[in-house]
ChimeraX commands (.cxc) that place a marker at each C-alpha (Angstrom):
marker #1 position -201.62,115.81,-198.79 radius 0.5
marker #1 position -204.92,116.40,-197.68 radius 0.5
marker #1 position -204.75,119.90,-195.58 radius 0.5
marker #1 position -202.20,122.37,-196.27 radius 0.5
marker #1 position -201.36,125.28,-193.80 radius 0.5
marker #1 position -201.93,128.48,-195.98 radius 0.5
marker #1 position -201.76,131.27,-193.90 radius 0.5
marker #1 position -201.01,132.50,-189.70 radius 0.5
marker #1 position -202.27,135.56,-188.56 radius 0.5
marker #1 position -201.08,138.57,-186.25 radius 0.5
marker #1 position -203.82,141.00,-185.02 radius 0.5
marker #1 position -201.87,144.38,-184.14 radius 0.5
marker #1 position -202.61,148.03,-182.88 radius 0.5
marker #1 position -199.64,148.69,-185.97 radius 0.5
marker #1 position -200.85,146.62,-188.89 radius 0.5
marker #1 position -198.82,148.41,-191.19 radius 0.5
marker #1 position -196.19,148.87,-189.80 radius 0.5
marker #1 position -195.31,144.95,-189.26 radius 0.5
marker #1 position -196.16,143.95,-192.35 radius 0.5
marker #1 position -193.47,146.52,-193.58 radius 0.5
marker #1 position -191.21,144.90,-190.98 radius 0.5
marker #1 position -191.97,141.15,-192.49 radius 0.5
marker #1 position -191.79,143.30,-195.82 radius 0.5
marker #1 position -188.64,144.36,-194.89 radius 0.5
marker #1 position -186.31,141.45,-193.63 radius 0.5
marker #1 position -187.42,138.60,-195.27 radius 0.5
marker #1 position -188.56,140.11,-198.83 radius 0.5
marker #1 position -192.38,139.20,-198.32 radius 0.5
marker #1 position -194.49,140.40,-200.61 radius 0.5
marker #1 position -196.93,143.42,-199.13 radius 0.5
marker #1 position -200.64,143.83,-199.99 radius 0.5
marker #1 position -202.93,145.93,-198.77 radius 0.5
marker #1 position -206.64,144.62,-197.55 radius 0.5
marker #1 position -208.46,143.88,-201.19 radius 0.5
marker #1 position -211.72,145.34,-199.59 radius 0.5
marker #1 position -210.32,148.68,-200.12 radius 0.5
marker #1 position -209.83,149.94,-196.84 radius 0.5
marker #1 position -206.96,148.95,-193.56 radius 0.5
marker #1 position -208.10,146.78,-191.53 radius 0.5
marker #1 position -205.57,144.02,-192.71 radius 0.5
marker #1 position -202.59,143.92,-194.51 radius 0.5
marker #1 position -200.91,140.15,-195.99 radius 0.5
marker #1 position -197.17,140.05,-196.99 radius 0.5
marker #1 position -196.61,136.49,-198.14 radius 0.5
marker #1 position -193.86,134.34,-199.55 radius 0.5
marker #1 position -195.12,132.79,-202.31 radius 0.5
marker #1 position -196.34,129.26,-200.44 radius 0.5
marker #1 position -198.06,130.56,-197.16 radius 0.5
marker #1 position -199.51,134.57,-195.86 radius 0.5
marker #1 position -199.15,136.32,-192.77 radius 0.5
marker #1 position -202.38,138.17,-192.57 radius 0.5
marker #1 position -201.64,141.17,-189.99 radius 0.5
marker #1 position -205.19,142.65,-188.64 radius 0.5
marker #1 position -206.17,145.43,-187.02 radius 0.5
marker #1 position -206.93,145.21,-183.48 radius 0.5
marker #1 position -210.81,145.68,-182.41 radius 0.5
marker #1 position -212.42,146.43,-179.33 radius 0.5
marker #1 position -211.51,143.08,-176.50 radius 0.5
marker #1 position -209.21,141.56,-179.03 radius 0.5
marker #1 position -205.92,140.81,-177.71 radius 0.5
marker #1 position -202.59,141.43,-180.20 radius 0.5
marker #1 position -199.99,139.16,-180.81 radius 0.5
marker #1 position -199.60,135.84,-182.99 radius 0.5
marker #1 position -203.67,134.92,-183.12 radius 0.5
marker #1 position -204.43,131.75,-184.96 radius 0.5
marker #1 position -202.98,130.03,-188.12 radius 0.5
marker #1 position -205.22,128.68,-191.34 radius 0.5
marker #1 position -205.70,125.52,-193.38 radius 0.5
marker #1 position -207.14,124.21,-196.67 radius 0.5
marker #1 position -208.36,120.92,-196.39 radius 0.5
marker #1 position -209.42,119.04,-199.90 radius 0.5
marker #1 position -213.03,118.48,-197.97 radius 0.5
marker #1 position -214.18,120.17,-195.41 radius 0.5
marker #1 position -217.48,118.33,-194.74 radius 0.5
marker #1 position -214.98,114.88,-193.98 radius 0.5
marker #1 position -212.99,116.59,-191.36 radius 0.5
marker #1 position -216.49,117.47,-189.99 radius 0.5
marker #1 position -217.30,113.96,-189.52 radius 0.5
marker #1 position -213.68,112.73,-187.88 radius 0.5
marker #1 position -214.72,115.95,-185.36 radius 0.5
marker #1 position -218.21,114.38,-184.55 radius 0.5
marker #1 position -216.66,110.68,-183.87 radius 0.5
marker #1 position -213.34,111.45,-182.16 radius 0.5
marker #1 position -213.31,115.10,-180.74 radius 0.5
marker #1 position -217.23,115.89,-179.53 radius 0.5
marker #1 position -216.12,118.63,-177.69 radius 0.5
marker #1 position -214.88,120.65,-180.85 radius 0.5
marker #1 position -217.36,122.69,-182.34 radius 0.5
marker #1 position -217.03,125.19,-185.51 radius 0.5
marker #1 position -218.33,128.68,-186.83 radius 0.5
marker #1 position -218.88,129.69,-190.34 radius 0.5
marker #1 position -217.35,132.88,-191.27 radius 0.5
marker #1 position -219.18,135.85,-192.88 radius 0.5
marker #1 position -218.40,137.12,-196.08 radius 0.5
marker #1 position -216.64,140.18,-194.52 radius 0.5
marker #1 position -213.83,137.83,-193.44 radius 0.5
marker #1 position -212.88,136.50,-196.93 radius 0.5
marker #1 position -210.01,134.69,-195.94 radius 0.5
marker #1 position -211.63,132.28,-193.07 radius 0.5
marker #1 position -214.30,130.46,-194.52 radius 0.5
marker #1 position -214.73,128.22,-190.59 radius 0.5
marker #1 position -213.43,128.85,-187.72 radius 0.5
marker #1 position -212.96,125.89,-185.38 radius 0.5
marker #1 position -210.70,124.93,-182.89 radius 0.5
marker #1 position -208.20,122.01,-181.46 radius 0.5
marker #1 position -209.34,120.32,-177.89 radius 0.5
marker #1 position -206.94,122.56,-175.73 radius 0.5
marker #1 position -208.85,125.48,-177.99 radius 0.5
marker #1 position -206.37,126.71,-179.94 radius 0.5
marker #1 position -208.48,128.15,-182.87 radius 0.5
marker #1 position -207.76,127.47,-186.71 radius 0.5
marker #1 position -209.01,128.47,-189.53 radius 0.5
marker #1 position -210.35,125.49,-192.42 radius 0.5
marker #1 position -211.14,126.58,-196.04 radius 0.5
marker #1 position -211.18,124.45,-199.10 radius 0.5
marker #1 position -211.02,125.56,-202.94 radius 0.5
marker #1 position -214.46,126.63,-204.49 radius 0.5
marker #1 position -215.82,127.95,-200.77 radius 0.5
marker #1 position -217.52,130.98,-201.41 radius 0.5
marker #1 position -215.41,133.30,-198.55 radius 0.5
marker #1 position -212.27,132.06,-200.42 radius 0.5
marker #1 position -210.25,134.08,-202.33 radius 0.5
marker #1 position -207.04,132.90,-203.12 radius 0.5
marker #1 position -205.15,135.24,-201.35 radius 0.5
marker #1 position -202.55,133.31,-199.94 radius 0.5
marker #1 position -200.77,130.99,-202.04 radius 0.5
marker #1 position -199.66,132.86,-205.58 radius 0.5
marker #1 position -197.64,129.34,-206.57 radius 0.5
marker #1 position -195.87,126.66,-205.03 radius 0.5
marker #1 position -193.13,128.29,-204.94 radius 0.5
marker #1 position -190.50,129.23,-202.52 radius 0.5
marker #1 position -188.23,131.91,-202.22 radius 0.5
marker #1 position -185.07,132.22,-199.70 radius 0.5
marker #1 position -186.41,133.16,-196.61 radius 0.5
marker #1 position -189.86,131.55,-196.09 radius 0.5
marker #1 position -192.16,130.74,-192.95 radius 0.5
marker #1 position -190.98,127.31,-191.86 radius 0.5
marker #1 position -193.44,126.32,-188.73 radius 0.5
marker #1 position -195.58,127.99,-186.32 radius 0.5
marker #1 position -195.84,126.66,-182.65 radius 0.5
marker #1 position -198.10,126.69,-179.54 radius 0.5
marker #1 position -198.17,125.98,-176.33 radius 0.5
marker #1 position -200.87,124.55,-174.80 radius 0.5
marker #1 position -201.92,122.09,-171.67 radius 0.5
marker #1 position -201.99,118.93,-173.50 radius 0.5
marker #1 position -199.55,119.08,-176.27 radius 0.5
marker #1 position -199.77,115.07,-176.69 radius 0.5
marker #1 position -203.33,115.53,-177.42 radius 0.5
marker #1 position -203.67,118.18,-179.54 radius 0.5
marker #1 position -200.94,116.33,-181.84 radius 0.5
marker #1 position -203.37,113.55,-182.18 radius 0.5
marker #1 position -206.14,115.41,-183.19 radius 0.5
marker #1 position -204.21,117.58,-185.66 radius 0.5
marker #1 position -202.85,113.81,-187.50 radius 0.5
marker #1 position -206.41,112.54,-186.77 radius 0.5
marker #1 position -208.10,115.51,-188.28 radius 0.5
marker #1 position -206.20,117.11,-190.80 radius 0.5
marker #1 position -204.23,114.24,-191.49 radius 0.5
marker #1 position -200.72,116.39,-190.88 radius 0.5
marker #1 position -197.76,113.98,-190.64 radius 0.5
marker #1 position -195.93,113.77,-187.40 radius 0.5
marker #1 position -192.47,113.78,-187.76 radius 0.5
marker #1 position -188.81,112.27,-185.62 radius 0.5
marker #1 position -188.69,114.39,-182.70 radius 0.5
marker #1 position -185.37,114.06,-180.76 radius 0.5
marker #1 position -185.19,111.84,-177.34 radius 0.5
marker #1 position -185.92,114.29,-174.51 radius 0.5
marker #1 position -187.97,116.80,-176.42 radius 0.5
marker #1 position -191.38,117.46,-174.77 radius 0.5
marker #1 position -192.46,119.07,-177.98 radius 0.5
marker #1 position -194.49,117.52,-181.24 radius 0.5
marker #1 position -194.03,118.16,-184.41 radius 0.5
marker #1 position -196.55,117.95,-187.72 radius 0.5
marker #1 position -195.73,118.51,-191.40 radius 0.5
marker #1 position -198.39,119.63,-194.53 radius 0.5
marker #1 position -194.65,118.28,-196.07 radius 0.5
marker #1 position -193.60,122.45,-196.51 radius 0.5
marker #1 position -194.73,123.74,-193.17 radius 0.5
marker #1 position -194.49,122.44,-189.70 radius 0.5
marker #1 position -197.04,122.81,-186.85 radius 0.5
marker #1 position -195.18,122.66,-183.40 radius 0.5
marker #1 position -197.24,121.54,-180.15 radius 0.5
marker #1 position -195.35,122.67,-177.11 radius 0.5
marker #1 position -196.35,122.19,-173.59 radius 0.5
marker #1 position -197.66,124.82,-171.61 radius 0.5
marker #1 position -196.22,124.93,-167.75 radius 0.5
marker #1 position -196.14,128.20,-165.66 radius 0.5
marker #1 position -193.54,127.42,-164.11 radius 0.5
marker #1 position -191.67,127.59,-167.60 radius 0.5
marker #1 position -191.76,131.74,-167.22 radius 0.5
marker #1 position -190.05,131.96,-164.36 radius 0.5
marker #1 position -188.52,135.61,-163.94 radius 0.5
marker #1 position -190.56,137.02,-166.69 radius 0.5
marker #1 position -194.22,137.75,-168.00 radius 0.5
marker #1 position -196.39,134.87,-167.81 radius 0.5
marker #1 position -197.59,134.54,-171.18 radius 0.5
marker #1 position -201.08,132.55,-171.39 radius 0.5
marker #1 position -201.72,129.17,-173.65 radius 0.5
marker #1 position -201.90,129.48,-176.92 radius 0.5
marker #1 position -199.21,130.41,-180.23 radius 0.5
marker #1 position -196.38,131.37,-179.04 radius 0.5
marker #1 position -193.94,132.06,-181.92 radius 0.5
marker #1 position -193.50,131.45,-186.01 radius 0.5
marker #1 position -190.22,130.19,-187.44 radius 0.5
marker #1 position -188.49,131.06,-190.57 radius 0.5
marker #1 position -185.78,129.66,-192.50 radius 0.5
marker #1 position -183.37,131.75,-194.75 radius 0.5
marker #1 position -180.06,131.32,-196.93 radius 0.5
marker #1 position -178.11,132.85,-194.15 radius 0.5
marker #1 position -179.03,133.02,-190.64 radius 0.5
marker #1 position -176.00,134.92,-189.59 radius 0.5
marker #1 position -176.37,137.41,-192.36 radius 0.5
marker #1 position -179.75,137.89,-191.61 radius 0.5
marker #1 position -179.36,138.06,-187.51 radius 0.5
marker #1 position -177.05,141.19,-188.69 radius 0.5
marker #1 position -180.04,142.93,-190.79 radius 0.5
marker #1 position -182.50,142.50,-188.18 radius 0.5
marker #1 position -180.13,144.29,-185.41 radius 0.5
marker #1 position -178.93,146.93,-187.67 radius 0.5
marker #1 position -182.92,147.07,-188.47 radius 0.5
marker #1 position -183.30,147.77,-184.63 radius 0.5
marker #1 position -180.97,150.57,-185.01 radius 0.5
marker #1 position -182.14,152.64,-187.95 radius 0.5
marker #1 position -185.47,152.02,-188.23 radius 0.5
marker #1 position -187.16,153.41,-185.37 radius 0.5
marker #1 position -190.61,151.48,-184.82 radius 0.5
marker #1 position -190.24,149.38,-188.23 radius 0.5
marker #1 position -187.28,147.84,-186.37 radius 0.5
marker #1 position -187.63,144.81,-183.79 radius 0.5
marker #1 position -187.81,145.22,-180.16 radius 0.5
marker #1 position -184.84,144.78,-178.22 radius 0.5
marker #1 position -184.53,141.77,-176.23 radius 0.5
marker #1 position -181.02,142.17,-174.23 radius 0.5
marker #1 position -182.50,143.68,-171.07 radius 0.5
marker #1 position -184.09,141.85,-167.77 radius 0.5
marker #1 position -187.35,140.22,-168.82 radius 0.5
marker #1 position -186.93,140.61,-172.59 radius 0.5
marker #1 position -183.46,138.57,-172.06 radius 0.5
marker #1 position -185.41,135.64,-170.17 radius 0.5
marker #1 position -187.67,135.38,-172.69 radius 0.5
marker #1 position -185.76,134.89,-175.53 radius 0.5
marker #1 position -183.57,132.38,-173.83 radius 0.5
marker #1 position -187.15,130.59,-173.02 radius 0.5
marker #1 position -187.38,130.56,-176.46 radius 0.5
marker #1 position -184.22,129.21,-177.16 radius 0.5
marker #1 position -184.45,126.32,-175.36 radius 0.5
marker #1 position -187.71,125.20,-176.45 radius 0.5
marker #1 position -187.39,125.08,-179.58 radius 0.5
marker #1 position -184.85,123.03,-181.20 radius 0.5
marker #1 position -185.96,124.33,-184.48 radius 0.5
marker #1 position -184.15,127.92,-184.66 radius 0.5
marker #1 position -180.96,129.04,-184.03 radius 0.5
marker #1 position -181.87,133.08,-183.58 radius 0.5
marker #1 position -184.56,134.69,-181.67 radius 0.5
marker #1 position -186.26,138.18,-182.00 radius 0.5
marker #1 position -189.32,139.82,-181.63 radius 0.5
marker #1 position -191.39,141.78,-184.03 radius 0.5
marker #1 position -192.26,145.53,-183.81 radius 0.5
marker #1 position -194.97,144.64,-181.70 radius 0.5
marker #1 position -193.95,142.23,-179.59 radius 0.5
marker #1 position -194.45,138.73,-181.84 radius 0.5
marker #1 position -191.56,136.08,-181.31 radius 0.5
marker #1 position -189.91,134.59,-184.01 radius 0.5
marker #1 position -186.77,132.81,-184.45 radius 0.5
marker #1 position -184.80,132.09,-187.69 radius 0.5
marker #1 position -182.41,128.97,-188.85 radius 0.5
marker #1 position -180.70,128.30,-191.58 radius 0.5
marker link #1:1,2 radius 0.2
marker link #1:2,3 radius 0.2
marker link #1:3,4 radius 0.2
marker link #1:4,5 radius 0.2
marker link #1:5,6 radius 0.2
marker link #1:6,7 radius 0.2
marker link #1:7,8 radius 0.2
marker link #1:8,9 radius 0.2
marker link #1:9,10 radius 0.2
marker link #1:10,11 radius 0.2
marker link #1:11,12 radius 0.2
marker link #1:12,13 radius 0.2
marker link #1:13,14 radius 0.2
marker link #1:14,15 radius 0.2
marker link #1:15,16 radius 0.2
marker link #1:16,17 radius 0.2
marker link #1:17,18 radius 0.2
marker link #1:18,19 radius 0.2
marker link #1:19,20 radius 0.2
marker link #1:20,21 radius 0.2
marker link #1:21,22 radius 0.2
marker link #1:22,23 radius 0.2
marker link #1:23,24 radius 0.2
marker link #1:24,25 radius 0.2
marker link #1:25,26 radius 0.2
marker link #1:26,27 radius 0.2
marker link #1:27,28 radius 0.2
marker link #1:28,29 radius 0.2
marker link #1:29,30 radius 0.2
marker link #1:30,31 radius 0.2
marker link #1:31,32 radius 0.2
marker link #1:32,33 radius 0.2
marker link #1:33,34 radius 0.2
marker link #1:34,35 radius 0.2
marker link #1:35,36 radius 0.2
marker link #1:36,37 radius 0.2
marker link #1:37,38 radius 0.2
marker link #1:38,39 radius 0.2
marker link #1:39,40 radius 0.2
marker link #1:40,41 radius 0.2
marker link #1:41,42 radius 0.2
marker link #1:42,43 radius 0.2
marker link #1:43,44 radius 0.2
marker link #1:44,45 radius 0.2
marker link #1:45,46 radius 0.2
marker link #1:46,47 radius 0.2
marker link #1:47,48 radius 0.2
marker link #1:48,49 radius 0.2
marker link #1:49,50 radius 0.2
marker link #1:50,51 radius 0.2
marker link #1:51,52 radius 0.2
marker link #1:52,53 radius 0.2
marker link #1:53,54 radius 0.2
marker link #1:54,55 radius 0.2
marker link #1:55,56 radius 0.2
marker link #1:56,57 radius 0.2
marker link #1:57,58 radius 0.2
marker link #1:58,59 radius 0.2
marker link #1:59,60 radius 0.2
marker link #1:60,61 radius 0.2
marker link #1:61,62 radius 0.2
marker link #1:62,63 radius 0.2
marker link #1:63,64 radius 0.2
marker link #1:64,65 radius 0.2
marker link #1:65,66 radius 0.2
marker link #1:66,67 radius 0.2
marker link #1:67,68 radius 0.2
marker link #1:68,69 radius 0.2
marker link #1:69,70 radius 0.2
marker link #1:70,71 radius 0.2
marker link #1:71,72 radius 0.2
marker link #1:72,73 radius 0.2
marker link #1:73,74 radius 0.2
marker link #1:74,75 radius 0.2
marker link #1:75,76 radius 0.2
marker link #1:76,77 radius 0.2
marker link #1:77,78 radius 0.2
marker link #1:78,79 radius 0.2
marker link #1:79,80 radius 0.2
marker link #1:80,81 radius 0.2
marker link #1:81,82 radius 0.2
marker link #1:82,83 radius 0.2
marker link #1:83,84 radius 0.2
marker link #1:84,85 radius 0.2
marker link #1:85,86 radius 0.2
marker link #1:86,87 radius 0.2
marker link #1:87,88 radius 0.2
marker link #1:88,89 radius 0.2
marker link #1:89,90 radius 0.2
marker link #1:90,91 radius 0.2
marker link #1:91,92 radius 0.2
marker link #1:92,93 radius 0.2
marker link #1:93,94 radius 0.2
marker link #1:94,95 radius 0.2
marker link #1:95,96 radius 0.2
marker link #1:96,97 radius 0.2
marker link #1:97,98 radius 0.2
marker link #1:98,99 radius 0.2
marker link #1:99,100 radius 0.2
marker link #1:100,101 radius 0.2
marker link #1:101,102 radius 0.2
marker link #1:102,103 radius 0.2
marker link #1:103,104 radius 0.2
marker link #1:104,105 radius 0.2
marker link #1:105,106 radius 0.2
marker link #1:106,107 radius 0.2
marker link #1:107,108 radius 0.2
marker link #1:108,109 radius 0.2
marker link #1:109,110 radius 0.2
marker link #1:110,111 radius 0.2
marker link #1:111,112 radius 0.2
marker link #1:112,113 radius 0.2
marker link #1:113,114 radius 0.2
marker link #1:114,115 radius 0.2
marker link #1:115,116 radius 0.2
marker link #1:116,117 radius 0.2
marker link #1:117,118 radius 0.2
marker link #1:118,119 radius 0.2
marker link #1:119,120 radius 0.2
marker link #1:120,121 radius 0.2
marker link #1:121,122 radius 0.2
marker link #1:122,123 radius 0.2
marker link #1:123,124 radius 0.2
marker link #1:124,125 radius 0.2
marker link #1:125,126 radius 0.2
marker link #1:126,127 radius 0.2
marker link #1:127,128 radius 0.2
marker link #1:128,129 radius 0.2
marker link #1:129,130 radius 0.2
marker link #1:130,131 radius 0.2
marker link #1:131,132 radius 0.2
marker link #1:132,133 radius 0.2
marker link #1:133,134 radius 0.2
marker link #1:134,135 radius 0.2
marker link #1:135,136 radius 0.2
marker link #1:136,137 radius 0.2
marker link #1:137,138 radius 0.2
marker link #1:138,139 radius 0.2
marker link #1:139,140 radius 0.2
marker link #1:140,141 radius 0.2
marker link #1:141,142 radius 0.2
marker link #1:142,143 radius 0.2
marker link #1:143,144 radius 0.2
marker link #1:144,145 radius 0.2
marker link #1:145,146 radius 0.2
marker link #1:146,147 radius 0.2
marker link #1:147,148 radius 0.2
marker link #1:148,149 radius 0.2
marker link #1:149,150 radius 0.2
marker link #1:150,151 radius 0.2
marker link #1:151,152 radius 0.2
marker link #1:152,153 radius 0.2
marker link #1:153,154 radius 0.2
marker link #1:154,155 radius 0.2
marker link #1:155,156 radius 0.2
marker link #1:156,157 radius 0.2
marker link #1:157,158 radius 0.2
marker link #1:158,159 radius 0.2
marker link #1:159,160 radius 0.2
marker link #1:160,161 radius 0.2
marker link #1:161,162 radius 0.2
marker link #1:162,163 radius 0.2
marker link #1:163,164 radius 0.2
marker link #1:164,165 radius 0.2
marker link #1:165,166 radius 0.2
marker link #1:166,167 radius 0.2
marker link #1:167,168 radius 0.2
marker link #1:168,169 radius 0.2
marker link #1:169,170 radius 0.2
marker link #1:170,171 radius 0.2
marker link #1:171,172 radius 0.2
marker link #1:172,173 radius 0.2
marker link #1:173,174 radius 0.2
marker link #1:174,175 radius 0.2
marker link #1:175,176 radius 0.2
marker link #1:176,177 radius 0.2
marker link #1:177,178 radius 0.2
marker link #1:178,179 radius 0.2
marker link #1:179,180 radius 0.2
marker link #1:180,181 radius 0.2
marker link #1:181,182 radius 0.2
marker link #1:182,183 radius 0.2
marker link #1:183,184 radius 0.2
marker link #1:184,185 radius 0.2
marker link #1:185,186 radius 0.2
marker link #1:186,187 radius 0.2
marker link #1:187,188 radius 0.2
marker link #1:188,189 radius 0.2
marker link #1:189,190 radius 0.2
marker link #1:190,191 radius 0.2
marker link #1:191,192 radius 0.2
marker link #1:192,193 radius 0.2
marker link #1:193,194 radius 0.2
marker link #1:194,195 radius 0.2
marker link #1:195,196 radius 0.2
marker link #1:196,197 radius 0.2
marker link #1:197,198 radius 0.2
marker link #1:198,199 radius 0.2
marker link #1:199,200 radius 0.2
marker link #1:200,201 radius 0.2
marker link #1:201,202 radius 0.2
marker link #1:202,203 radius 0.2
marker link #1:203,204 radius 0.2
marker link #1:204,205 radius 0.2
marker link #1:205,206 radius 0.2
marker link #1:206,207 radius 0.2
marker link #1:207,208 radius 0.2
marker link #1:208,209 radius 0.2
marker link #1:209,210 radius 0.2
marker link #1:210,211 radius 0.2
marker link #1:211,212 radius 0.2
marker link #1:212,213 radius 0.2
marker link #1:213,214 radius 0.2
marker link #1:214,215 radius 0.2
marker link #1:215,216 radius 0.2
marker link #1:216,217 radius 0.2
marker link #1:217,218 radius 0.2
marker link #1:218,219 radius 0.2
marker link #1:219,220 radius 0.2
marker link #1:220,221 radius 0.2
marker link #1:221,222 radius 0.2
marker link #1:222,223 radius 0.2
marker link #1:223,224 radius 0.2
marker link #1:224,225 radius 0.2
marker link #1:225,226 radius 0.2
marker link #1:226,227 radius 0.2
marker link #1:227,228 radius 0.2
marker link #1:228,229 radius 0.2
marker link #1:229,230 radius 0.2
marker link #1:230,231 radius 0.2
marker link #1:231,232 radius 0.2
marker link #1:232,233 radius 0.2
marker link #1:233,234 radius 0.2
marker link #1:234,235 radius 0.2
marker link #1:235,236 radius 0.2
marker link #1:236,237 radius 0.2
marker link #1:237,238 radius 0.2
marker link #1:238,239 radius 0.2
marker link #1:239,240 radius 0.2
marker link #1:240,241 radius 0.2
marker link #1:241,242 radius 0.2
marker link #1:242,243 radius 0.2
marker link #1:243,244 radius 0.2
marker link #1:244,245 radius 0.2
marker link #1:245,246 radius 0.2
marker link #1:246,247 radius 0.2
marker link #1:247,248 radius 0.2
marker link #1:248,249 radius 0.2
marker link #1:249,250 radius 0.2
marker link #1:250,251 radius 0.2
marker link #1:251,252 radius 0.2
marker link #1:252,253 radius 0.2
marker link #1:253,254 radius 0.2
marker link #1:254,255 radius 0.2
marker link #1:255,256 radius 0.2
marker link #1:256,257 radius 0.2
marker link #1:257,258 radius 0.2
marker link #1:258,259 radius 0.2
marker link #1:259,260 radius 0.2
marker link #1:260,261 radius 0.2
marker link #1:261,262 radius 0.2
marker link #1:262,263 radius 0.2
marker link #1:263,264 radius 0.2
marker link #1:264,265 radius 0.2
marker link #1:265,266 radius 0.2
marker link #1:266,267 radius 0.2
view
């Protein structure tokens, strides 16, 4: 395969504290930032990391972007400059060792492209291709021209689209471990609830036992105080994880982090 999704980020006013939640339910493995200090923490599961960072100054939280080695970065450059003019990209300094370029998809929806040998590369993410029993299974966002953005993610990046079901509005990619999910954006969608702007909208995981693990995250909620998810059974919250629900086809449980990132889970 020619691009691999290696990592999604969160940026968060409680970095630590929801990479102990990820930590937590789904046994990811917690690091602190290698530069020595906090401004990020990973907790990964042994294929792909969730970087959590620190929110700065006129950064927004919640799910931010999501990364991806590519086996040559200079040829997805040149399938940019024929197909997608509009889509330009930043190199990253060396204080951000785990984005070598930023770019960005034609609805811009901003990625994250590294290859092995770049110098801001580290090799934080992937320990082995391995996988344990609950691992990050796809990460989705909604955006105004879902069709489009598919295309240039195959185009680009060469991800693999894959059957969606008759009816679904949604589009689905593969690196052949992780999926990239391209849902429509419509404001009408958030009727009775915050409107919440273009862009990622949830990650997905997939465990051994979603049942089992639906009862650890609410007894979680419970015990934990604010390592433990928010609550969504009230007003609002309710709508919004039933938005959720029927959107996405590809979990059967949805939550929300301790600080307010969606996720669902399937077995």
């Amino acid at each position: 395969m020619f691009a691999k999704i290696n990592h999604m980020a969160i940026v968060s006013s409680n970095h630590l504290g929801v990479g102990k939640f990820y930590e937590a339910i789904f046994g990811m493995k917690f690091q602190g930032d290698r530069r020595g200090g906090l401004g990020a923490v990973t907790v990964r599961d042994g294929y792909v990391g969730l970087n959590i960072n620190s929110r700065k100054p006129g950064r927004p939280g919640g799910l931010d972007h999501f990364g991806v080695e590519v086996q040559d970065v200079e040829t997805v450059y040149g399938k940019m400059r024929a197909k997608y003019p509009t889509v330009k990209w930043l190199k990253r300094p060396t204080t951000r060792p785990y984005a070598g370029i930023s770019t960005h998809d034609p609805d811009g929806n901003v990625f994250d492209l590294s290859q092995k040998e770049m110098a801001n590369r580290d090799g934080l993410y992937v320990e082995a291709d391995t996988q344990q029993p609950r691992y990050i299974s796809h990460y989705a966002i909604r955006t105004m021209r879902p069709e489009l953005c598919a295309e240039f993610y195959r185009d680009v990046l060469d991800l693999q689209p894959t059957n969606r079901q008759q009816g679904d509005p949604n589009y689905y990619l593969t690196d052949g471990r992780i999926t990239l999910e391209i849902m429509p954006w419509d404001v009408q969608v958030f009727d009775k609830t915050g409107i919440v702007r273009p862009g990622p909208d949830h990650i997905g995981f997939k465990v051994e036992d979603a049942e089992k693990v639906k009862q650890e995250i609410e007894d979680l909620s419970l015990r934990a105080g604010h390592y433990g998810p928010w609550p969504l059974d009230r007003d609002e919250d309710a709508v919004r994880a039933d938005i959720l629900k029927r959107s996405c086809p590809l979990g059967t449980y949805q939550f929300c982090d301790n600080d307010g990132v969606m996720f669902d889970i399937a077995s």
